[in-house]
N, C-alpha and C positions, 0 to 999 in steps of 0.2 A: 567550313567551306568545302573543303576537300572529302568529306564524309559524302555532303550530299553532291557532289561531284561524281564520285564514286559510285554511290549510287544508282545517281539517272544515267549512266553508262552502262552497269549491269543489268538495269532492268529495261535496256535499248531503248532507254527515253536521249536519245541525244540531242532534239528539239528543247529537253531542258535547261541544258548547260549554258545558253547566252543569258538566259534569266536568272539563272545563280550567277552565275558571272556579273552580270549587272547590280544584281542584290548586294551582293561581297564588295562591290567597288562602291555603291553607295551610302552600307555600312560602313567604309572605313573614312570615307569621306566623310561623314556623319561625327567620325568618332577623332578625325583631325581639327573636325568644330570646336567639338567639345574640348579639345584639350587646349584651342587657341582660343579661348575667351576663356578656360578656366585660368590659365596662363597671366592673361591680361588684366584679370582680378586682384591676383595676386601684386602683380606689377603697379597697382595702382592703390593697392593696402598698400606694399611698401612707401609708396609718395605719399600717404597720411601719416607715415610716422615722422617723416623729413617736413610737412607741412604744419600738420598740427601738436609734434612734441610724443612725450608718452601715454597722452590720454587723449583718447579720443571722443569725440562730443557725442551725446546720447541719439541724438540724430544720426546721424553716419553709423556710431557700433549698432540702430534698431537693424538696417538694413544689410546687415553682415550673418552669413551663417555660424554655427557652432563651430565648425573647423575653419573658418576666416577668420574669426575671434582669436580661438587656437593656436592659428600661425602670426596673425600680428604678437602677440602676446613672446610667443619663441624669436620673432626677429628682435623683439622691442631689445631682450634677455640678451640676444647675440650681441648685439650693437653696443649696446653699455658695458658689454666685456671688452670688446674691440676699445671704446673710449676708454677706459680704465688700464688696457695696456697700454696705451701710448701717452705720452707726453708728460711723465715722471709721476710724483706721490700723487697728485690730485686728480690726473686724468688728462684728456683734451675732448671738449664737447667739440666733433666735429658738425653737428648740425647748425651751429651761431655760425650768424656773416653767411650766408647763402650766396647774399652779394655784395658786392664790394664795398663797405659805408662810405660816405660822402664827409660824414663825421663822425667823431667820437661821442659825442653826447646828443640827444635829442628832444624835445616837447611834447609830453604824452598827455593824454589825457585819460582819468578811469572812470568806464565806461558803469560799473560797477564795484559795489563793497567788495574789498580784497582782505582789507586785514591789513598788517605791519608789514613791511619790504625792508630788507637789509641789503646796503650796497656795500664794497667791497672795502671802505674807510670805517666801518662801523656805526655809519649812520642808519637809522630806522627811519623809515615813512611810512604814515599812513594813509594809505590806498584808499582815499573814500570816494565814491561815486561823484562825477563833474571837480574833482581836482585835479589841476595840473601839476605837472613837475619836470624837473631837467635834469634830466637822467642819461647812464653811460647805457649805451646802442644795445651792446651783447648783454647788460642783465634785464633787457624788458624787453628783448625781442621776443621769448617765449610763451610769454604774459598778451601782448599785442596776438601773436598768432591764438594764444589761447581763446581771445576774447575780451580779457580783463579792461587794457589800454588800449588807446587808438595814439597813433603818430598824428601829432597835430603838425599842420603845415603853416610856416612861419612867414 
């Protein structure tokens, strides 16, 4: 900016100077776009990790760049260190209970084949597609956001 500034002053162009001036102010305006919706991307990968867990569905990662990928991947890493300091040997998943359960247990239904589910008594279930079950809130909330269950309404 200041080069061609410079410039059109030396070479007694001074009819130029409001046109670079205008250029430079709409370069940078240009260039506060861009950093406020690269900005807002980011902000809105991190609410897919709080939304959909640590894996995100092939849909959503088609439409992400290489370095969006990149950075979710680096937040994913940050966040499970963060859970892992806190809350003694096992961790605290701070992403369960978003809001505030109504109950301890709920009526799911799978939506889809999962395979065997272990709940925190030792019990095993299996996840087969149009089975229900009554289950604690915070081991199937992730599964429901994943897709696997659906909260049936009672």
């Amino acid at each position: 900016y200041l080069n061609c500034f410079y410039k059109a002053k030396a070479a007694g162009r001074a009819d130029l100077i409001p046109s670079i001036k205008l250029r430079h102010c709409c370069l940078l305006r240009n260039q506060r776009c861009v950093v406020a919706y690269l900005y807002d991307r980011l902000l809105r990968i991190r609410a897919l990790r709080w939304e959909y867990g640590s894996v995100l569905p092939a849909n959503v990662r088609f439409h992400m760049s290489a370095e969006e990928v990149q950075w979710f991947g680096q937040y994913k890493k940050s966040l499970a260190s963060f859970m892992r300091s806190i809350g003694g040997q096992e961790g605290l998943d701070v992403t369960q209970d978003m809001k505030p359960p109504k109950s301890l247990y709920i009526q799911v239904r799978c939506l889809k084949d999962h395979g065997e589910f272990e709940i925190d008594d030792g019990t095993v279930i299996l996840l087969k597609k149009n089975s229900q079950h009554f289950l604690p809130r915070w081991k199937c909330e992730q599964l429901i956001r994943q897709g696997v269950l659906e909260h049936v309404m009672s």
